[in-house]
The first five atom37 places (N, CA, C, CB, O) and aatype in JSON, in Angstrom:
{
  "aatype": [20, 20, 20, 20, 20, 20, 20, 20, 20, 20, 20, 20, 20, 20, 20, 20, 20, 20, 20, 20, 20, 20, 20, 20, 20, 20, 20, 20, 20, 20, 20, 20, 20, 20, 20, 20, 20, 20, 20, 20, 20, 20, 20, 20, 20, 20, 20, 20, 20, 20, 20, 20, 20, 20, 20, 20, 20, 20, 20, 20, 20, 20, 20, 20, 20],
  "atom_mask": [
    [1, 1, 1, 1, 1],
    [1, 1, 1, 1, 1],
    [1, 1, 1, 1, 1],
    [1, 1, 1, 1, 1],
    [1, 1, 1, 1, 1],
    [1, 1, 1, 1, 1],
    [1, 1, 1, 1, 1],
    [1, 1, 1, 1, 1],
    [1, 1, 1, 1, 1],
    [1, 1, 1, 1, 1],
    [1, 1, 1, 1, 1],
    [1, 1, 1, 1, 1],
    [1, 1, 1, 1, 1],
    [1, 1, 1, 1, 1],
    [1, 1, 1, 1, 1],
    [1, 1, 1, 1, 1],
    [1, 1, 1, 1, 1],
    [1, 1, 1, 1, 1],
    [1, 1, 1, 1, 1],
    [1, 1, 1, 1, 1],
    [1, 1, 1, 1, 1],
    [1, 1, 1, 1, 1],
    [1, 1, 1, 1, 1],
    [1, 1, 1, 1, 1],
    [1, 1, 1, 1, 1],
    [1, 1, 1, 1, 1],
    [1, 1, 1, 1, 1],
    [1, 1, 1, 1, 1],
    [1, 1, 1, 1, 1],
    [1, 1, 1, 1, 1],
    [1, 1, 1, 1, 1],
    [1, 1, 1, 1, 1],
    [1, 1, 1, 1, 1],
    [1, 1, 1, 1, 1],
    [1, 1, 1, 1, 1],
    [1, 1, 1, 1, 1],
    [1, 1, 1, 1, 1],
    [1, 1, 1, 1, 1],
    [1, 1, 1, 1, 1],
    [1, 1, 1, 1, 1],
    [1, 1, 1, 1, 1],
    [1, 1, 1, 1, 1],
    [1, 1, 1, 1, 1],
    [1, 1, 1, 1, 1],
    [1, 1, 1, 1, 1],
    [1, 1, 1, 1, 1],
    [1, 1, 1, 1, 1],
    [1, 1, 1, 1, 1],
    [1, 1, 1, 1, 1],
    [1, 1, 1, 1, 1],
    [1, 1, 1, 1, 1],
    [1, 1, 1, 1, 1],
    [1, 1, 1, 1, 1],
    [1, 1, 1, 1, 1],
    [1, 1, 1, 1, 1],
    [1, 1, 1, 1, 1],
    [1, 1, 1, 1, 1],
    [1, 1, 1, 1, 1],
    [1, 1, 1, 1, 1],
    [1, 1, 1, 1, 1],
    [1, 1, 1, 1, 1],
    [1, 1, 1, 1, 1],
    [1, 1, 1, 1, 1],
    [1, 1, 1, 1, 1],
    [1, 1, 1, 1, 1]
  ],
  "atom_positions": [
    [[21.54, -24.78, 125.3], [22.67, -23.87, 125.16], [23.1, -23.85, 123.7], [23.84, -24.3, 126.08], [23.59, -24.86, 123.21]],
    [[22.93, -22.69, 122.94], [23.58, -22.77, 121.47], [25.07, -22.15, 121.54], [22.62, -21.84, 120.3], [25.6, -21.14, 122.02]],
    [[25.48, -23.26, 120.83], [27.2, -23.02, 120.4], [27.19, -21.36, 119.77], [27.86, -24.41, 118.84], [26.37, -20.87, 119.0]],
    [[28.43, -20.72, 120.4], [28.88, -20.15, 119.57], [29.71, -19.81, 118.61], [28.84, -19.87, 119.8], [30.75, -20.18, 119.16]],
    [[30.08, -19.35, 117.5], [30.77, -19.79, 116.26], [31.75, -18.96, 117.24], [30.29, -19.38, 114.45], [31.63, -18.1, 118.12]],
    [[33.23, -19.98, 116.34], [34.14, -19.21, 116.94], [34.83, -18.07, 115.92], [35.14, -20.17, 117.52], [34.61, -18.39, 114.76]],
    [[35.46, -17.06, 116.01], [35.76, -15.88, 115.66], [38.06, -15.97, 115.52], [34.8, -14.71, 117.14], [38.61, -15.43, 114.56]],
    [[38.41, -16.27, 115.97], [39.69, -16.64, 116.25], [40.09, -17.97, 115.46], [39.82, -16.78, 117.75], [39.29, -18.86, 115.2]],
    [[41.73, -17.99, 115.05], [42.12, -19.34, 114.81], [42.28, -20.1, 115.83], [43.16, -19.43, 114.17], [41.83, -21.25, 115.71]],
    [[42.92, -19.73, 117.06], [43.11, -20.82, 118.17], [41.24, -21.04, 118.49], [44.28, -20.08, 119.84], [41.06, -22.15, 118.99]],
    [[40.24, -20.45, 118.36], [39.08, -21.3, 118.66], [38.18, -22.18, 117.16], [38.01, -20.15, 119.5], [37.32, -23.05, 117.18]],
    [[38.75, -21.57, 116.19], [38.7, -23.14, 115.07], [39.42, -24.13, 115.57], [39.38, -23.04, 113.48], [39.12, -25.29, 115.83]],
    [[40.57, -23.43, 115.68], [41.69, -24.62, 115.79], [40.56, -25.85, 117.0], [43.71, -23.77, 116.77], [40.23, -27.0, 116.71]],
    [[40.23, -25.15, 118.23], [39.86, -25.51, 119.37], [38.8, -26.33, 118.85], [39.56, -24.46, 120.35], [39.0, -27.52, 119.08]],
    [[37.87, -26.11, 118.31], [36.9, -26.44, 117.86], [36.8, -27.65, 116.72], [36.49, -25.36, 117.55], [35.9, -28.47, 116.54]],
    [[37.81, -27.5, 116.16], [38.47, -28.31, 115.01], [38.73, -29.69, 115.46], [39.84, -27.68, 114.51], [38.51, -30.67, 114.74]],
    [[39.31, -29.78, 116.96], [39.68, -30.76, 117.93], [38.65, -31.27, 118.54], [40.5, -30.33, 118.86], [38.63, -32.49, 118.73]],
    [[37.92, -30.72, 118.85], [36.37, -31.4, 119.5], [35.72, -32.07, 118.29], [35.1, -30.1, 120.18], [35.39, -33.24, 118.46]],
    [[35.54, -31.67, 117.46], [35.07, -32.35, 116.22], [36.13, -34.06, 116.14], [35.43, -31.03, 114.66], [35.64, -35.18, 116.01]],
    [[37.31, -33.79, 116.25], [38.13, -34.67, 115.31], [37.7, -35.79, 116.74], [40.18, -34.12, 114.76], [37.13, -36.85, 116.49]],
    [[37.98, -35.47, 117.93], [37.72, -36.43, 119.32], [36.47, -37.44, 118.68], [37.07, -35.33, 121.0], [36.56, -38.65, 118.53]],
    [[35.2, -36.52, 118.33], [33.77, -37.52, 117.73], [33.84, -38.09, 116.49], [32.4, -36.73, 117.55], [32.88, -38.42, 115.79]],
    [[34.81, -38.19, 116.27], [34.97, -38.53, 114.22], [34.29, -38.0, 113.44], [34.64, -39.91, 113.56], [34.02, -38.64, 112.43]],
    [[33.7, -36.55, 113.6], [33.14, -36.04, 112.9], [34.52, -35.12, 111.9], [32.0, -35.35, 113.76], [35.01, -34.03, 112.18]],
    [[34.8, -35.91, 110.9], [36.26, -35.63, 110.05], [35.68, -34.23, 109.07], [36.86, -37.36, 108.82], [36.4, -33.26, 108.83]],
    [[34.65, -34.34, 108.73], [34.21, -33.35, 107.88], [34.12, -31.36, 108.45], [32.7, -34.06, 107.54], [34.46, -30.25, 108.06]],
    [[33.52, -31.93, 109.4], [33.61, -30.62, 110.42], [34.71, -30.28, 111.18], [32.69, -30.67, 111.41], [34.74, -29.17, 111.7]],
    [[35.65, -31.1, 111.32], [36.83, -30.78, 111.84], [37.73, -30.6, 110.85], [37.26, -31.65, 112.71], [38.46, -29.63, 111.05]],
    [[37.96, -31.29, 109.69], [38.72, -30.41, 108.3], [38.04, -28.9, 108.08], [38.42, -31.37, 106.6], [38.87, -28.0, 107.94]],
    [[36.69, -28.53, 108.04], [36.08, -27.31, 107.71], [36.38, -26.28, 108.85], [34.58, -27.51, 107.48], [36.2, -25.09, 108.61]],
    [[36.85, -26.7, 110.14], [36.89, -25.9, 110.94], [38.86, -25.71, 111.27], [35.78, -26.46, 112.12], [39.34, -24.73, 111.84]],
    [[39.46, -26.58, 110.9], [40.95, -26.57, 110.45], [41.35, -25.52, 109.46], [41.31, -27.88, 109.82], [42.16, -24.6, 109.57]],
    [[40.74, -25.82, 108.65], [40.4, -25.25, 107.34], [40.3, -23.59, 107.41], [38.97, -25.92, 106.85], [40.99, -22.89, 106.66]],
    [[39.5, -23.1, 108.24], [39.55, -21.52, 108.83], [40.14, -21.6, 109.68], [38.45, -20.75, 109.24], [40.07, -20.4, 109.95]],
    [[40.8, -22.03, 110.53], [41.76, -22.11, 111.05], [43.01, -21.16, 110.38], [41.9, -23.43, 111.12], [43.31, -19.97, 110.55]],
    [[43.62, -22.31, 109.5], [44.48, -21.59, 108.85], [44.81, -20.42, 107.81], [44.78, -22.21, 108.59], [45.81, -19.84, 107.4]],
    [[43.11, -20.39, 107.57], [42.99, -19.11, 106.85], [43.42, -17.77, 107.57], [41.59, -18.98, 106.47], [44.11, -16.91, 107.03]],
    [[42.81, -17.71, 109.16], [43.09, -17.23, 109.71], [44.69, -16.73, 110.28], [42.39, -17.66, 110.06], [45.21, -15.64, 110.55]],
    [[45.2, -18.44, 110.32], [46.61, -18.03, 110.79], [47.09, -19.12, 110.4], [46.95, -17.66, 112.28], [46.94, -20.26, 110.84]],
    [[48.05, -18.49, 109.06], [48.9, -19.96, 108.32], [50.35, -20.48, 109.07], [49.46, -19.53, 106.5], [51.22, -21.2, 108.58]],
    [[50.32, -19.95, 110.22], [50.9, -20.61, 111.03], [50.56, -21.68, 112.29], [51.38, -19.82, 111.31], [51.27, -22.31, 113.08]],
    [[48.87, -21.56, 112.02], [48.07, -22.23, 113.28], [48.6, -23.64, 113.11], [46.24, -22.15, 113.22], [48.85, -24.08, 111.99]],
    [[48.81, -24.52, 114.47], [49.23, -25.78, 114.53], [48.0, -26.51, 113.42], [49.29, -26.34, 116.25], [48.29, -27.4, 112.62]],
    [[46.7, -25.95, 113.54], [45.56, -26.68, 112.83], [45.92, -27.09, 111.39], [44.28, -25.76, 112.79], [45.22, -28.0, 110.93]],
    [[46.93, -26.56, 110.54], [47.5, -27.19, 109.68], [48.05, -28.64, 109.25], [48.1, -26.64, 109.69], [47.85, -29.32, 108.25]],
    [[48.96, -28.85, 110.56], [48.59, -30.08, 110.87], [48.06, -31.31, 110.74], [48.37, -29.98, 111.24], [48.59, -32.35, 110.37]],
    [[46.77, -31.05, 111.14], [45.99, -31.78, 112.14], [45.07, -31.24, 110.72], [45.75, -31.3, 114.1], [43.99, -31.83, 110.85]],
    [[45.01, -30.56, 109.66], [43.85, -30.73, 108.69], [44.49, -31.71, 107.51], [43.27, -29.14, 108.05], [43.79, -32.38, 106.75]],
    [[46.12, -31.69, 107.49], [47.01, -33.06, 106.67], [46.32, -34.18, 107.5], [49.08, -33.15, 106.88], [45.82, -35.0, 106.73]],
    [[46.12, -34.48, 108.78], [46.3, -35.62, 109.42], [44.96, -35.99, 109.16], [46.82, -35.58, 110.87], [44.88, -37.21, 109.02]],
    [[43.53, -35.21, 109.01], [42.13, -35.55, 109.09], [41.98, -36.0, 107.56], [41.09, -34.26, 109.64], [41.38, -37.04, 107.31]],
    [[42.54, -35.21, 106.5], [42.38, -35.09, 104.96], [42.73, -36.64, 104.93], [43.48, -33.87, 103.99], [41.93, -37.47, 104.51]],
    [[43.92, -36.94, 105.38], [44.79, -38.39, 105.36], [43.9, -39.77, 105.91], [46.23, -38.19, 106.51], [43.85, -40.98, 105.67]],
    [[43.24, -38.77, 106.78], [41.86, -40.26, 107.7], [40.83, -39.89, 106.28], [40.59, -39.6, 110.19], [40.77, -40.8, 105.45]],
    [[40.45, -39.28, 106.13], [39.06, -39.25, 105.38], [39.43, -39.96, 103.71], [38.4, -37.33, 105.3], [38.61, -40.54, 102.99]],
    [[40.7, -39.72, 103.43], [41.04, -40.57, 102.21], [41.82, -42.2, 102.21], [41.99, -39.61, 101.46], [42.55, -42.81, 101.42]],
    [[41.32, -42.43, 103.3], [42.18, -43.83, 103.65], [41.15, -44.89, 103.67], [43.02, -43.84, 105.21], [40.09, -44.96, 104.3]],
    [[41.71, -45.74, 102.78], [40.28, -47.18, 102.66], [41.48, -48.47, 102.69], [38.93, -47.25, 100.48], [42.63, -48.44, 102.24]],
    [[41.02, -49.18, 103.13], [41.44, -50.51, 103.46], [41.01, -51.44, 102.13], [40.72, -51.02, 104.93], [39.8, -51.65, 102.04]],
    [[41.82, -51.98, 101.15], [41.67, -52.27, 99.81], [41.01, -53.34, 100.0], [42.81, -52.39, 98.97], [39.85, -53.3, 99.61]],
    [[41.42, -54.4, 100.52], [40.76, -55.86, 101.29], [39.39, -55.68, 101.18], [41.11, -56.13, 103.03], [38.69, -56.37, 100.44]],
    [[38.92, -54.68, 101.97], [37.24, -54.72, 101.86], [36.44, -54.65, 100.77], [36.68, -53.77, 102.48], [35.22, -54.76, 100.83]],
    [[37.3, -54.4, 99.36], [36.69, -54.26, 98.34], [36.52, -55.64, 97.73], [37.31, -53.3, 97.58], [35.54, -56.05, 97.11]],
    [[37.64, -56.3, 98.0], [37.7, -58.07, 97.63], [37.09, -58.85, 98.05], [38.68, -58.77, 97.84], [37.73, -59.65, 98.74]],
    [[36.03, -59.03, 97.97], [35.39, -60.23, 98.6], [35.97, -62.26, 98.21], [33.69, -59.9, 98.0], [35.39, -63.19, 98.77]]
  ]
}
């Protein structure tokens, strides 16, 4: 079955969320991302602060050995 791209912000948005469920952060910011292009009111705004915020977050400790 091939995906189809979605066309709408509520199905980025939708889509944006299935991504973020697998930790796939990259594809779910890119699909947030048109999201709000689409509609700068889409909740996916959000939720592309909240993914941007996971994908730039490192735990300093691990650098200290």
């Amino acid at each position: 079955m091939q995906e189809v791209s979605p066309k709408t912000a509520v199905e980025f948005y939708q889509q944006g969320l299935a991504h973020a469920r697998r930790s796939e952060w990259g594809e779910a910011a890119t699909c947030f991302k048109h999201a709000v292009a689409l509609d700068p009111n889409s909740p996916a705004g959000e939720s592309l602060k909240m993914v941007e915020s996971i994908q730039t977050f490192y735990y300093k400790d691990n650098f200290n050995p």
